[in-house]
C-alpha positions as CSV (number, residue, x, y, z in Angstrom):
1,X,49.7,144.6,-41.9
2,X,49.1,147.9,-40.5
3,X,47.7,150.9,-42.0
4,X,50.8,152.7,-42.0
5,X,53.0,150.3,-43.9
6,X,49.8,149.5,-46.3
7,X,49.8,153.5,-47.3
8,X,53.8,153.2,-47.7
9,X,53.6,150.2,-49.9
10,X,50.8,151.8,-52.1
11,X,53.1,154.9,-52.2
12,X,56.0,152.8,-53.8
13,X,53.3,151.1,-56.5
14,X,52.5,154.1,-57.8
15,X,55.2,155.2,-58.3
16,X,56.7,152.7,-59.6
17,X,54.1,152.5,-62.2
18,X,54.3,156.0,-62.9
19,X,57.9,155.2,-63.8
20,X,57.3,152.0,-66.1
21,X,55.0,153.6,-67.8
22,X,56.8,156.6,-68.8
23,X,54.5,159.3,-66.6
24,X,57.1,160.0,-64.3
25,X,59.7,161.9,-66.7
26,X,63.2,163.0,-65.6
27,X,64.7,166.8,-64.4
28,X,64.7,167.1,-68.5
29,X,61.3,165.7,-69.2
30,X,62.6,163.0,-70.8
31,X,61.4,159.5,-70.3
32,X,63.8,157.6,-67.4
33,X,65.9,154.6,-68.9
34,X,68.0,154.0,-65.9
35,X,67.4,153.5,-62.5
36,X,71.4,153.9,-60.1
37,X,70.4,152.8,-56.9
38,X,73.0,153.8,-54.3
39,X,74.2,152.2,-51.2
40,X,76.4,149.9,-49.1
41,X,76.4,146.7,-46.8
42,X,72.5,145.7,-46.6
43,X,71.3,148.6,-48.4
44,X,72.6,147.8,-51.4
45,X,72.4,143.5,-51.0
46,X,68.9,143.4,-50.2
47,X,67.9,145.4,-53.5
48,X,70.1,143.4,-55.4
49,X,69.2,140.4,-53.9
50,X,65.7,141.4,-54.9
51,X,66.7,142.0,-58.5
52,X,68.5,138.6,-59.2
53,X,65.6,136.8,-57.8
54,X,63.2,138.7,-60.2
55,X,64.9,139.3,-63.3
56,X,64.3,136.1,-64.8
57,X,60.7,135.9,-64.0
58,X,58.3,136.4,-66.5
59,X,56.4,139.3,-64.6
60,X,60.0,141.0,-63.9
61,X,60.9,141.0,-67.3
62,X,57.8,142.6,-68.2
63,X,57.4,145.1,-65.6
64,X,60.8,146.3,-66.1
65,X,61.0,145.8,-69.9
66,X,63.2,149.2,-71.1
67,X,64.8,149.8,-68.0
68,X,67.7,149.2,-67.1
69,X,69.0,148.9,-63.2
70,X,72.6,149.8,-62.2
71,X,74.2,149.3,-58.6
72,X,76.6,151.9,-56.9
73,X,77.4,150.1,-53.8
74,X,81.0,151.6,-52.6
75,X,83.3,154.6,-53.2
76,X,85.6,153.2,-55.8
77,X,85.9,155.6,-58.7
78,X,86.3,152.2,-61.0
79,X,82.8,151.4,-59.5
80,X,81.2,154.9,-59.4
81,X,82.6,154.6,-63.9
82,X,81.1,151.1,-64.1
83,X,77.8,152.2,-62.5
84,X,77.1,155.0,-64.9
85,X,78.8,153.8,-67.9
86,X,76.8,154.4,-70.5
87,X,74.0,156.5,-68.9
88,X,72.6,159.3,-70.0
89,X,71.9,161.6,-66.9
90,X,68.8,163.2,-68.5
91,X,67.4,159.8,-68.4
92,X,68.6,158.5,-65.3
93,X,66.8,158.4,-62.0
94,X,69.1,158.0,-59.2
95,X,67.8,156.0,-56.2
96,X,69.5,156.8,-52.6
97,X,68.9,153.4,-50.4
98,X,69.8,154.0,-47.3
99,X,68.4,153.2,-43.0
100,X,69.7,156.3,-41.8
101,X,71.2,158.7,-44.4
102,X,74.3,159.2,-42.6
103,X,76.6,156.1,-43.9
104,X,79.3,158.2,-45.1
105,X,80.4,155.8,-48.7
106,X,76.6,156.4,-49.1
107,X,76.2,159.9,-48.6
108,X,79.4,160.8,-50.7
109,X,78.4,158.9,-53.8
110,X,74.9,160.6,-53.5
111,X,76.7,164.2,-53.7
């Protein structure tokens, strides 16, 4: 593995860490709940894809254990409604998953 992706992937454990554990805190200051992670075609299947093959593993449910993890994968309003049904924005840390930045279903459900 080189050094570069090494740093990168050390830079996603902590914060992900910081997030479980309640030290990263939302715009608000209050502790995040809900994790919207936003994007299309691969963007959005391989995070999903990741999440269905974790979610039922011991360590998953664990490490994600008061956090819940919502998909907004296309411009639909009745998606864009299911995906934040129930959030509370103050809470909510929205996750933009995306190659380039400049698919345009991803970059309008982002604004």
């Amino acid at each position: 593995m080189s050094k570069e992706v090494a740093q990168v992937r050390e830079r996603i454990q902590k914060f992900s860490d910081s997030v479980r554990s309640g030290s990263t805190l939302g715009f608000t200051h209050k502790k995040l709940a809900t994790v919207v992670a936003i994007g299309i075609g691969g963007s959005y299947l391989g995070p999903e894809f990741v999440y269905e093959a974790l979610r039922y593993s011991g360590e998953g449910r664990v490490s994600s254990k008061g956090i819940q993890l919502k998909f907004l994968a296309n411009v639909d309003p009745v998606d864009f409604e299911r995906a934040v049904d129930g959030i509370d924005v103050e809470e909510t840390l929205f996750i933009i998953v995306s190659k380039t930045f400049t698919t345009a279903e991803t970059m309008l459900n982002a604004r």
